[in-house]
N, C-alpha and C positions, 0 to 999 in steps of 0.2 A: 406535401410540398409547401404549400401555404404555410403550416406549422411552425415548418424549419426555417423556413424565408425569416418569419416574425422571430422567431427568439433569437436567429441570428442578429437582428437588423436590433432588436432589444441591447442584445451585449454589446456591440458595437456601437449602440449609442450611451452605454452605461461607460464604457471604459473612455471614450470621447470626451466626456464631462470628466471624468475622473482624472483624466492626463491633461486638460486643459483649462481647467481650472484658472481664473486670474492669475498672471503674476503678481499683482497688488498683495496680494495676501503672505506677508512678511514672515508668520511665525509658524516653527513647526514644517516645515516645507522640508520634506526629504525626496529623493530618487535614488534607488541603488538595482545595480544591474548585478548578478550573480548567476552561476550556470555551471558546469563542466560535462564531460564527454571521456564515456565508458566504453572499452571494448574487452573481448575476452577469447576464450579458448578452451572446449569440451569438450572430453573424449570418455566416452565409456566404454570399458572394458571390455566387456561381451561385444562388441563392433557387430551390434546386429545389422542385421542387412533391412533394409526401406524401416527400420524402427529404432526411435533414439532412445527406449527407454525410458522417457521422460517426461512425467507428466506433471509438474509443476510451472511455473509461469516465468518467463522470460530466458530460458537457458534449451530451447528446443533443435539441438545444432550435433550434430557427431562428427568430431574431430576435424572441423573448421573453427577458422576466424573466425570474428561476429562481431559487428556495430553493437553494442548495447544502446547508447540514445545518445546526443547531444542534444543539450538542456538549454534552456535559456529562460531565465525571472527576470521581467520587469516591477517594478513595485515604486508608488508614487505619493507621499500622502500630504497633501492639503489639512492641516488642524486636525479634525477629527474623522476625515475623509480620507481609506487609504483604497485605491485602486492595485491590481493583481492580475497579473497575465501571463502565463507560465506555460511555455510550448517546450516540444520535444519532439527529437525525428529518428527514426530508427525502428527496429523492430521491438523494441521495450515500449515506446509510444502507441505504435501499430495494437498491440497485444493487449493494452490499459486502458484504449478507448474501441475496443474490437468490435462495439456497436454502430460509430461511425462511418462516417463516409469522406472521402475529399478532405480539406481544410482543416474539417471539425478535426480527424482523427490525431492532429497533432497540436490539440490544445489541450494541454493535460489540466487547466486548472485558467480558471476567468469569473472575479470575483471584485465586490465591492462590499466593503466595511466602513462600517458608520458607527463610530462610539458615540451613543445616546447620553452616556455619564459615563465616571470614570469607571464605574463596573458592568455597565450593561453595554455590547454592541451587539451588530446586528450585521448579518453577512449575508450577501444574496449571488448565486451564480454558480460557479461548478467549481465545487473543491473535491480534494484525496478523501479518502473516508476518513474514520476517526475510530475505526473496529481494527484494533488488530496490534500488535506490535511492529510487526516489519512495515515498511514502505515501498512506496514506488521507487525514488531515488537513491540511485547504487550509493553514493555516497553515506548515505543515512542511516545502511546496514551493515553489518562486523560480517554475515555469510552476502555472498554475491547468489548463490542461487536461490529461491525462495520457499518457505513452506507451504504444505499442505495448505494448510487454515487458511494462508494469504489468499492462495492460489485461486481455492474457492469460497473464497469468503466476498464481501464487497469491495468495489477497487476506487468509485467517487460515486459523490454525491450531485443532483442537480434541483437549487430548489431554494430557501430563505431557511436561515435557522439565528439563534438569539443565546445568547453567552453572557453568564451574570457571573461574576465572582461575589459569592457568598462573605469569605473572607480573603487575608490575605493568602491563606492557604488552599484553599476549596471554591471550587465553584461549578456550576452548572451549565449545560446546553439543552438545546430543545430544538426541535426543527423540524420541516417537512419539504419532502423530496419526490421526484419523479423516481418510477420504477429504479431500483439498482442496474447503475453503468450505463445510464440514458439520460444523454443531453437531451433529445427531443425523443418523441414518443407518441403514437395514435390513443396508446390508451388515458384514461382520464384517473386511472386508478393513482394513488399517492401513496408514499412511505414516512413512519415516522422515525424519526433520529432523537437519541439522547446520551448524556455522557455526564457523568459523577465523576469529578476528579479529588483529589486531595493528595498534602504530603506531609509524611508523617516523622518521627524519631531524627530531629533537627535537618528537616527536608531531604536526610539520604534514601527515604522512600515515598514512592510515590504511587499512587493507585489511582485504575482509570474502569471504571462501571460504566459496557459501552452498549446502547441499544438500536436492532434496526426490527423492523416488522412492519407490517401493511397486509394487502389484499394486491396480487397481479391479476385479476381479472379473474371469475369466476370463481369455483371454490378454491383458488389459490392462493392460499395466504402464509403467511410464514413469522416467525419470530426469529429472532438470532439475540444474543448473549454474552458480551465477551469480556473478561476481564483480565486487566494486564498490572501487571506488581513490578515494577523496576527496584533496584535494591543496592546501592553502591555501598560494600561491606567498609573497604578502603579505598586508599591510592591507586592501586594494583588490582583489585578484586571486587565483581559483579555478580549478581545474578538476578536474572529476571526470568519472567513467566507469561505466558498468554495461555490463557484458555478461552475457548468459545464452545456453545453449542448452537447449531440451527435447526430448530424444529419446523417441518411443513406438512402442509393440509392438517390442522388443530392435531399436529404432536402423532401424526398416523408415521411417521416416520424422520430420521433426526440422523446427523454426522455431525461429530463431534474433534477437536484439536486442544492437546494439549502439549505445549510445546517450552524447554527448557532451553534457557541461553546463558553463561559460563564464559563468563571476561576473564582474560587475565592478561596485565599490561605490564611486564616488567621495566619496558620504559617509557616516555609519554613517543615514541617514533614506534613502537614494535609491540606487537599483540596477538593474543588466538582468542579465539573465539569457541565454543563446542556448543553446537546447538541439539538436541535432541526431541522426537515429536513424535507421537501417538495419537493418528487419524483414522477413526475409526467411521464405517461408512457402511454397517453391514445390508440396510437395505435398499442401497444405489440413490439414495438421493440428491447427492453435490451432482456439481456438471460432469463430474468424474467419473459418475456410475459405475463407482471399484465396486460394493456388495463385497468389501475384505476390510481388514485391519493392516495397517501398514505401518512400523516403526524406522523413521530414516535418520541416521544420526549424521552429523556434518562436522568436520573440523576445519578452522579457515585460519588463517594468517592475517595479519595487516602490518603492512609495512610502506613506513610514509618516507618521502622522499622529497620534501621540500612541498609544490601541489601537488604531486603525485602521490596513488596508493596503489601500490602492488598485490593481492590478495591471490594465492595460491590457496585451492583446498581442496578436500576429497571428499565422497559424502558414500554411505553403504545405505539403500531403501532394502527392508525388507516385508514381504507381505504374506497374509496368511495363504493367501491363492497366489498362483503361478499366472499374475498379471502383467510378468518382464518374460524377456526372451533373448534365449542363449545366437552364437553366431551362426548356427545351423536351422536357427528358426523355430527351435524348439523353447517352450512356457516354463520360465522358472520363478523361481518364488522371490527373487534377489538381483539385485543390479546395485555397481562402485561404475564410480566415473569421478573424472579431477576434472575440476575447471582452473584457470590461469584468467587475473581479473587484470584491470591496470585501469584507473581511475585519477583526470586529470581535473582541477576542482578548483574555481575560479571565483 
């Protein structure tokens, strides 16, 4: 209790200085407030009974409505001071900080940044991770439901980490965190973070070299690996890539995501999306403890509407074992479900 008391009582008085800053200070002074609010609609096909089939992150619902989050970013910066406080409510918040408790659990992100020089800052507090291609924020992603990799992979960080641009193109992070998806924590164990970016062939590609690894107490230790390639061909036409792997206890066992994403924008209002991923987990080590291989492929729509995005899509998972289940309750190796998105974005 003491713990949480102090790092509360820390952020709240980081973000305090950070929003209240002199008025005197003339130059460089921004505020902007930005947010929107997601809700949707899933139904999977097999309508198994007490199981929705679904074991990826924020779409856990059979053939109900659902809140996804309403969001809300404040963001404040003083000269080379910016302040960052970014809540969320709903069960997409609930599910992103599923370590806390109370208040906490709807603080998706509370951070302060300090540009040391024009290429080095330095950021301390709880941010999204920086592994992975998909995000937290429905808005941020062409599918509404998430992958494998996301799912189990890291969701934020809590801790100081340091960001140098190398050049105009490239540059580095480095940093160190409490355990993965813990704002507060008994243990004293730490995580380190790092990230290699660049962008290549007149900036339409860009490559992210992403690292987490540490010790959670005892022989528990873990590496993780991920690298993501965005790739704008044209106008109209994308394609990107995430792979990662997580190796635990020194590589005694490892799940691994490789997962493909396929733009195509015939006009800047209307789009699909096709994402496809290969998570392979044959000896139960993610939180998932499949012990299968699983190939889910998604197709999704976007369709904007002034702020609004309508996202209809269907997704087929298939797995080597009979980890889904038909409407009589019987194990089959395959599960289709559509979700219905609607994304209002301010």
């Amino acid at each position: 209790m003491i713990k949480k008391i102090s790092l509360t009582a820390i952020l709240c008085s980081i973000f305090y200085l950070g929003f209240t800053q002199s008025d005197s200070t003339k130059s460089n002074k921004t505020f902007t407030i930005s947010g929107y609010v997601d809700g949707y609609y899933r139904y999977d096909f097999a309508n198994a009974k007490e199981q929705t089939n679904n074991y990826t992150s924020f779409t856990n619902t059979q053939n109900k409505f659902a809140l996804g989050m309403a969001s809300l970013k404040l963001e404040k910066t003083f000269n080379k001071l910016t302040s960052t406080i970014d809540v969320g409510f709903g069960k997409r918040a609930e599910e992103f900080s599923y370590n806390d408790n109370g208040f906490m659990t709807y603080i998706k992100q509370a951070y302060v940044s300090y540009s040391i020089t024009e290429r080095l800052k330095i950021t301390a507090g709880k941010w999204g991770t920086h592994v992975g291609y998909e995000l937290l924020d429905a808005p941020l992603n062409r599918n509404y439901s998430m992958s494998y990799g996301f799912s189990y992979g890291p969701f934020f960080h809590t801790g100081v980490k340091a960001e140098y641009a190398l050049t105009g193109k490239s540059s580095i992070m480095l940093g160190i965190a409490n355990p993965t998806d813990f704002v507060t924590t008994e243990s004293s164990s730490k995580v380190l973070i790092a990230q290699f970016s660049t962008k290549l062939f007149e900036d339409k590609t860009s490559i992210y070299v992403n690292y987490l690894g540490g010790n959670t107490g005892g022989d528990n230790n873990f590496n993780q690996i991920d690298l993501v390639l965005t790739n704008a061909i044209s106008s109209k036409w994308a394609i990107n890539y995430d792979g990662t792997i997580y190796a635990a206890n020194n590589n005694k066992g490892n799940w691994t995501s490789n997962a493909f994403y396929v733009n195509f924008d015939p006009t800047p209002l209307f789009g699909f999306t096709y994402r496809t991923e290969f998570f392979k987990d044959k000896k139960a080590i993610s939180a998932g403890a499949f012990g299968t291989s699983i190939n889910s492929n998604t197709l999704s729509m976007n369709y904007k509407i002034k702020k609004i995005t309508l996202l209809p899509e269907i997704r087929l998972d298939k797995a080597q074992k009979d980890i889904y289940y038909s409407n009589d309750g019987k194990a089959v190796n395959s599960s289709m479900s559509f979700n219905l998105a609607a994304i209002y974005k301010f």
